[in-house]
N, CA, C and O atoms as a Tinker XYZ file with bonds, in Angstrom:
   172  protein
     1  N      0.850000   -1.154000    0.000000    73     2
     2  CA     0.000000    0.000000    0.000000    64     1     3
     3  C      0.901000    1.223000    0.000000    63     2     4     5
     4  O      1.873000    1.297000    0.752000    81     3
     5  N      0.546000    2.225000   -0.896000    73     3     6
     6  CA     1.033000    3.258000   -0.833000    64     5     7
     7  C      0.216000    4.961000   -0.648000    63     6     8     9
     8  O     -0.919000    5.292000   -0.988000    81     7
     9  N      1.268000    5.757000   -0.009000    73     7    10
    10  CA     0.790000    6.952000   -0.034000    64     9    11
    11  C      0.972000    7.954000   -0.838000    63    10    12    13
    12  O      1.562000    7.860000   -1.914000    81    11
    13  N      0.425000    9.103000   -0.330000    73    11    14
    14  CA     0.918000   10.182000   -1.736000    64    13    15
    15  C      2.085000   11.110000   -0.458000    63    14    16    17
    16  O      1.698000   11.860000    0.439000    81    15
    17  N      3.545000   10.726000   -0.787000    73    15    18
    18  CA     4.024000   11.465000   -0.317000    64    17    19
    19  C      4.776000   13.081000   -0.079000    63    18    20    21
    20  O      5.623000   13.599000    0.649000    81    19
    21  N      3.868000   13.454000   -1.188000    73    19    22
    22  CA     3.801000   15.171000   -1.305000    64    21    23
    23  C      2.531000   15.834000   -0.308000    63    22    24    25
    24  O      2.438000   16.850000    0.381000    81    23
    25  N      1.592000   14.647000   -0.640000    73    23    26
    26  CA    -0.016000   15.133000    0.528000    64    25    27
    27  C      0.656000   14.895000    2.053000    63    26    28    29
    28  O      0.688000   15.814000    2.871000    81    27
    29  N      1.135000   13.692000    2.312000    73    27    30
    30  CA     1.562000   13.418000    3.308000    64    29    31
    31  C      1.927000   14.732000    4.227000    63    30    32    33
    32  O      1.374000   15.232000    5.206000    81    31
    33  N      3.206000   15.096000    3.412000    73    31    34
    34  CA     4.134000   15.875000    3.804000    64    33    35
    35  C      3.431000   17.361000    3.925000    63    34    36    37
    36  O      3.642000   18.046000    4.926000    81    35
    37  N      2.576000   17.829000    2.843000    73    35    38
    38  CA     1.891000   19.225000    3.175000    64    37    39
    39  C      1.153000   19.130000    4.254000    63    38    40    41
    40  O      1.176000   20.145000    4.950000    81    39
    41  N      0.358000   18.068000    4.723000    73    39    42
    42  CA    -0.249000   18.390000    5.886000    64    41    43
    43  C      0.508000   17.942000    7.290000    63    42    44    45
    44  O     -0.013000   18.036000    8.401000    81    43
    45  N      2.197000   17.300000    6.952000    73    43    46
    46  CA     2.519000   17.372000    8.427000    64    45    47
    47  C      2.816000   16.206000    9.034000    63    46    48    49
    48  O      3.497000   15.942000   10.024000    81    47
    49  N      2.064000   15.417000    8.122000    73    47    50
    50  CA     1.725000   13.617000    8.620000    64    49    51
    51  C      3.006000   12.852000    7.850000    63    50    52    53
    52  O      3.328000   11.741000    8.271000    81    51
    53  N      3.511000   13.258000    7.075000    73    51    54
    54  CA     4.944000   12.223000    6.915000    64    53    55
    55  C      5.479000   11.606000    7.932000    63    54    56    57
    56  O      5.392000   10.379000    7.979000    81    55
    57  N      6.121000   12.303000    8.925000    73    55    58
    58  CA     6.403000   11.915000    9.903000    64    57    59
    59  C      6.164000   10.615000   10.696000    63    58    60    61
    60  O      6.851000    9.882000   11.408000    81    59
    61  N      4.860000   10.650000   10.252000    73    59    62
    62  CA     3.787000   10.249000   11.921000    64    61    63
    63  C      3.802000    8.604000   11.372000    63    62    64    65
    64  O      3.753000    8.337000   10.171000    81    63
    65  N      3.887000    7.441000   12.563000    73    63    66
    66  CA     3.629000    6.240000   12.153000    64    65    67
    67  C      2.296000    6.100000   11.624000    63    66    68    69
    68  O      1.203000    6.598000   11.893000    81    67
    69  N      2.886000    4.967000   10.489000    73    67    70
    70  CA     1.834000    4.553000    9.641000    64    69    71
    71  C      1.561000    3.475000    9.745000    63    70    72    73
    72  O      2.440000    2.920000   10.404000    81    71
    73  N      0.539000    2.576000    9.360000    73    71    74
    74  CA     0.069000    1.338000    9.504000    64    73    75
    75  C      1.084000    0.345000    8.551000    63    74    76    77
    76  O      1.530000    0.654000    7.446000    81    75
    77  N      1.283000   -0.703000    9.154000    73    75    78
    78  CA     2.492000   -1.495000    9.036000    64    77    79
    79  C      2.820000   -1.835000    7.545000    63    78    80    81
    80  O      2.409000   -2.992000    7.630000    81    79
    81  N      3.224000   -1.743000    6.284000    73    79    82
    82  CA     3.010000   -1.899000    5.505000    64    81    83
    83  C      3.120000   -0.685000    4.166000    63    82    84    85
    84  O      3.776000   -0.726000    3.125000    81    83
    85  N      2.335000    0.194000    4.620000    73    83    86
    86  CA     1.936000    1.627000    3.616000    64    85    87
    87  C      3.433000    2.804000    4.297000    63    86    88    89
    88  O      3.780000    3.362000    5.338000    81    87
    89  N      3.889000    2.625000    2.840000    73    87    90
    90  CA     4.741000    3.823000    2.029000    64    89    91
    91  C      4.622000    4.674000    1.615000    63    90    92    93
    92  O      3.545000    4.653000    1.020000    81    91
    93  N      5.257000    5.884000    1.478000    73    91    94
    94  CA     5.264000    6.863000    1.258000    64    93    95
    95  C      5.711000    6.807000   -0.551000    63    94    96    97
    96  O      6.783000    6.368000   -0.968000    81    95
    97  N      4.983000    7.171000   -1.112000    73    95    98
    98  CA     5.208000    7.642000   -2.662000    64    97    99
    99  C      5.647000    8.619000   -3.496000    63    98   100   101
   100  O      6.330000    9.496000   -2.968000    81    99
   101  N      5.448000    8.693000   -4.584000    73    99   102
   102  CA     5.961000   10.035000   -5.309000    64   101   103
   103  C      5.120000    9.821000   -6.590000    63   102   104   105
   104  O      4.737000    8.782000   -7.128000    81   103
   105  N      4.891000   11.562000   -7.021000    73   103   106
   106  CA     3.720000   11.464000   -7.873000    64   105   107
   107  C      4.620000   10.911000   -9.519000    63   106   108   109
   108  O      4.022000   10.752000  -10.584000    81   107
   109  N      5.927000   10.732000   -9.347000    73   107   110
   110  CA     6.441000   10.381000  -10.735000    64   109   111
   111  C      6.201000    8.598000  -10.372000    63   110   112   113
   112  O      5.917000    7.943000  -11.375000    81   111
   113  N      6.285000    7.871000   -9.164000    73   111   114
   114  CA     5.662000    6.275000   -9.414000    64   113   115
   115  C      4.351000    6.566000   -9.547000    63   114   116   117
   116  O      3.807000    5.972000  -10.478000    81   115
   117  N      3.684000    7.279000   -8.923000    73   115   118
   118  CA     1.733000    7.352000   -9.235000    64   117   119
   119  C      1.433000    7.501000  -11.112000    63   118   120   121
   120  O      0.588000    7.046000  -11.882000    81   119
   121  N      2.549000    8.322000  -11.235000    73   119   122
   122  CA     2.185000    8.597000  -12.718000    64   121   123
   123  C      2.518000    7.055000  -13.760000    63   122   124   125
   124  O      2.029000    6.719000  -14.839000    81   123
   125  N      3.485000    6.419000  -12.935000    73   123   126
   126  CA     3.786000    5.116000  -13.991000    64   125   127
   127  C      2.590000    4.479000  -13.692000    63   126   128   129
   128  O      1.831000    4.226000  -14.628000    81   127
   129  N      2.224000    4.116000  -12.341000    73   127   130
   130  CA     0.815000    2.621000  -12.033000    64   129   131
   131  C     -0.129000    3.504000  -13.139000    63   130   132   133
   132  O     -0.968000    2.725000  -13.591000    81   131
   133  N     -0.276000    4.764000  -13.693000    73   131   134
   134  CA    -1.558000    5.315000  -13.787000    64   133   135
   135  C     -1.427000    4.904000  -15.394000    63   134   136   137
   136  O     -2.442000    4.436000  -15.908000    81   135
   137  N     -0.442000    5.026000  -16.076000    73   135   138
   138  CA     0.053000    4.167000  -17.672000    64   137   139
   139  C      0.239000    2.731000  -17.429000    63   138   140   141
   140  O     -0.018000    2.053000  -18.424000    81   139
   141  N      0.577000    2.135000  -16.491000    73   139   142
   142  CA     0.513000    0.770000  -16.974000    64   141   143
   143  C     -1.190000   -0.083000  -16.554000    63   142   144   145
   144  O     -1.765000   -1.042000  -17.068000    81   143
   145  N     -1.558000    0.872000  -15.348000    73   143   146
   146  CA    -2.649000    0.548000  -15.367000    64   145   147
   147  C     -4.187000    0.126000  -16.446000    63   146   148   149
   148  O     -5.139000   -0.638000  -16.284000    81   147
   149  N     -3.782000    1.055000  -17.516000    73   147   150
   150  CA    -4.743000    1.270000  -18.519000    64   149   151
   151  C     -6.252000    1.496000  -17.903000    63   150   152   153
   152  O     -7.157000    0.844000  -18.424000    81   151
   153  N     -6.575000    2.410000  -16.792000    73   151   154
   154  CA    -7.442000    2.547000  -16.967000    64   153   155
   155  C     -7.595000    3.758000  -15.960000    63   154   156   157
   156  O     -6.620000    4.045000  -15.266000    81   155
   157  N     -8.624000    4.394000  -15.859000    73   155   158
   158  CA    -8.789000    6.059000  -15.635000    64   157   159
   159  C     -9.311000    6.026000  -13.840000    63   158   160   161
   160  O    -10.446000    5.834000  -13.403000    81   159
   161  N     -8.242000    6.244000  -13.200000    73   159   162
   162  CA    -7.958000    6.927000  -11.763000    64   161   163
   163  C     -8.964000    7.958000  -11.704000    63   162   164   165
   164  O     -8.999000    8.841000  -12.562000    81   163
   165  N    -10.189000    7.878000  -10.275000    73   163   166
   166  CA   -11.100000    8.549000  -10.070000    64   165   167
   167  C    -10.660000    9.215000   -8.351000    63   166   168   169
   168  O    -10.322000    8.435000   -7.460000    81   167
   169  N    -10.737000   10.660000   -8.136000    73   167   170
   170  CA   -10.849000   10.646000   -6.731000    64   169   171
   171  C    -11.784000   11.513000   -6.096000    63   170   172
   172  O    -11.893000   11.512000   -4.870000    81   171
């Protein structure tokens, strides 16, 4: 599991423990899952 680690970080919460497992990201890997994914990311 991953996070968005630019959101993370603007609100402060990088820092803070996370649930065992979930990483911190970057919007240049979000941008690859979002091309190999083939299909259209809703939020």
């Amino acid at each position: 599991m991953k996070s968005c680690g630019g959101c993370s970080e603007a609100r402060g919460v990088d820092t803070l423990p996370r649930i065992d497992g979930v990483q911190l990201s970057t919007m240049k890997e979000f941008a690859t899952w979002t091309v190999e994914c083939q299909k259209v990311p809703t939020f």
